[in-house]
C-alpha positions in Angstrom: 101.1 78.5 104.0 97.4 77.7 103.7 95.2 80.1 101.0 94.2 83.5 102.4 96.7 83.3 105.8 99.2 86.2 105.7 102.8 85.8 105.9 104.8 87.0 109.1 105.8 90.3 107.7 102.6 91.0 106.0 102.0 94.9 106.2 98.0 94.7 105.7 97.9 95.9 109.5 100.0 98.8 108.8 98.3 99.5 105.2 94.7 99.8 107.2 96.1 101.9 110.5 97.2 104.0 107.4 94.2 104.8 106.3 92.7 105.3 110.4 95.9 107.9 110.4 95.0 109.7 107.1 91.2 109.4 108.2 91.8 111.1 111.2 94.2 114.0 110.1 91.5 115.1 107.7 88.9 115.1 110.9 91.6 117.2 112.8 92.2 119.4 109.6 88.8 119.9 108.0 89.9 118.4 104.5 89.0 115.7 102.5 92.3 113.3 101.7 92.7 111.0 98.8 95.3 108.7 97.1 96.7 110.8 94.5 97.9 108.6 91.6 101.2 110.4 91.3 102.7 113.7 91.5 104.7 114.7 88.8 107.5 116.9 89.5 109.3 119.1 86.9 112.5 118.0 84.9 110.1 114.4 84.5 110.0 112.7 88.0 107.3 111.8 89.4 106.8 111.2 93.4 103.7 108.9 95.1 102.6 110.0 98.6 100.1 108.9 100.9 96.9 110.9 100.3 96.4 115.2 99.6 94.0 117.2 99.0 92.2 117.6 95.4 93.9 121.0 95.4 97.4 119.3 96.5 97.3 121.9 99.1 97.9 119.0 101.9 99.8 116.3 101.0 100.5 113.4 103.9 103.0 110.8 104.6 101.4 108.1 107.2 103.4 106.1 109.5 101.9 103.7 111.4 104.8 102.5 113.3 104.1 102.2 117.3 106.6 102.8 120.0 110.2 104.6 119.1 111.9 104.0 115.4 114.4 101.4 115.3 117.4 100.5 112.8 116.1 101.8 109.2 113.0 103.6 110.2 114.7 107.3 110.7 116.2 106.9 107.4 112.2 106.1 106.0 111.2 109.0 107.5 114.1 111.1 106.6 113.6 109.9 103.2 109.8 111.5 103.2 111.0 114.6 104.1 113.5 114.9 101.7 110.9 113.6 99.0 108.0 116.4 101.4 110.8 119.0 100.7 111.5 118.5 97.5 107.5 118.8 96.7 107.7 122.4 98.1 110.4 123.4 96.4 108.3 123.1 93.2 106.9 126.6 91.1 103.5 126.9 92.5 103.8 124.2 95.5 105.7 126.9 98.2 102.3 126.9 100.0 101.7 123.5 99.7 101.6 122.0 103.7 103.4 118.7 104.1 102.7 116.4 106.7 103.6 113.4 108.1 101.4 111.8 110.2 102.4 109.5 112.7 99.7 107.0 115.4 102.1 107.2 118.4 104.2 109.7 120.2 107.0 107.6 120.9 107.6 107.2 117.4 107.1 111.3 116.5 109.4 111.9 119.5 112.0 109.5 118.1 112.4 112.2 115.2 114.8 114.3 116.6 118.5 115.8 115.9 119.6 116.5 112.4 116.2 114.6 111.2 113.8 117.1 113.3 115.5 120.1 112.2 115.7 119.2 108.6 112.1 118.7 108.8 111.3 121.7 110.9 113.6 123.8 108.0 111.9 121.9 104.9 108.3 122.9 106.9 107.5 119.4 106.9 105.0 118.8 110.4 105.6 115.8 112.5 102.0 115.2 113.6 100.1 112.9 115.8 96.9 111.3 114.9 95.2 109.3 118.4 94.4 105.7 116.8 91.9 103.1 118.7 93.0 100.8 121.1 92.0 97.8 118.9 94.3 99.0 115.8 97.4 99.9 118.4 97.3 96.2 120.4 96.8 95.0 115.8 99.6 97.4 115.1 102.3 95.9 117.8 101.3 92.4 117.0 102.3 92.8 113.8 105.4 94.7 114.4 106.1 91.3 116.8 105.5 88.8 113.8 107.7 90.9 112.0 110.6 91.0 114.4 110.2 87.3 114.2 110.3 87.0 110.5 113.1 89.0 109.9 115.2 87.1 113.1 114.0 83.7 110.3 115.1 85.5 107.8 118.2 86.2 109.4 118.9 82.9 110.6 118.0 81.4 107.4 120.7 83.5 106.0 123.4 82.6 108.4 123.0 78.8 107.5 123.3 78.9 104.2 126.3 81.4 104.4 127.5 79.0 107.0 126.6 75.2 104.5 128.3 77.0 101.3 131.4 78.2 103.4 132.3 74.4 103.9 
């Protein structure tokens, strides 16, 4: 691969919709977001999280994921509420609102079930944040060059499962 091209499953198109999602929650909230380093939890864990306020009174999950969730990507987002729950549960964090933030309906809808109510339970908001056009149509590419690596991947796999079985 030449110097500086990206590999299929590269996620830099994800990581910068990310920040778009994060940029505009704080718009639509009124709050300034950062990266938090970590946030330490009590009996010595620590979780990382998208961005929160200086206060922690926000803290976000992003998900930049376009159209409905498919195989593993409910249990990613099952997996931040659990981790969004767990925050609240904390002395001092009840108050605390937990967010995550997805760029496209279809993929907030596809939360739905055991998942919605868990989150809906654990106070943990599904929300929406509108991206641009010209990060959607860069989003869904790259969720296309993915599906292609992993099928490579995949295939890759079978033939050398399939050469060592001889």
């Amino acid at each position: 691969m030449p110097e500086g091209a990206s590999h299929q499953s590269d996620s830099h198109t994800q990581r910068e919709a990310e920040e778009e999602i994060l940029a505009g929650l704080a718009a639509s909230l009124g709050v300034v977001l950062a990266k938090p380093e970590r946030v330490a939890l009590s009996g010595g864990v620590f979780v990382e999280v998208d961005a929160a306020t200086s206060d922690m009174g926000v803290v976000v999950e992003a998900y930049a994921r376009q159209g409905r969730l498919k195989g593993a990507q409910p249990k990613k987002i099952a997996q931040d509420v659990l981790k969004l729950a767990l925050l609240k549960r904390e002395p001092g964090w009840e108050r605390t609102r937990t967010i995550i933030a997805f760029a496209s309906h279809e993929a907030r809808n596809s939360i739905s079930g055991w998942l919605a109510r868990a989150a809906a339970e654990f106070g943990v908001e599904l929300f929406v944040v509108e991206v641009s056009e010209e990060l959607r149509a860069r989003i869904l590419d790259a969720q296309r060059r993915q599906v292609m690596a992993n099928a490579d991947l995949l295939a890759d796999d079978l033939v050398v499962q399939t050469d060592s079985g001889r």
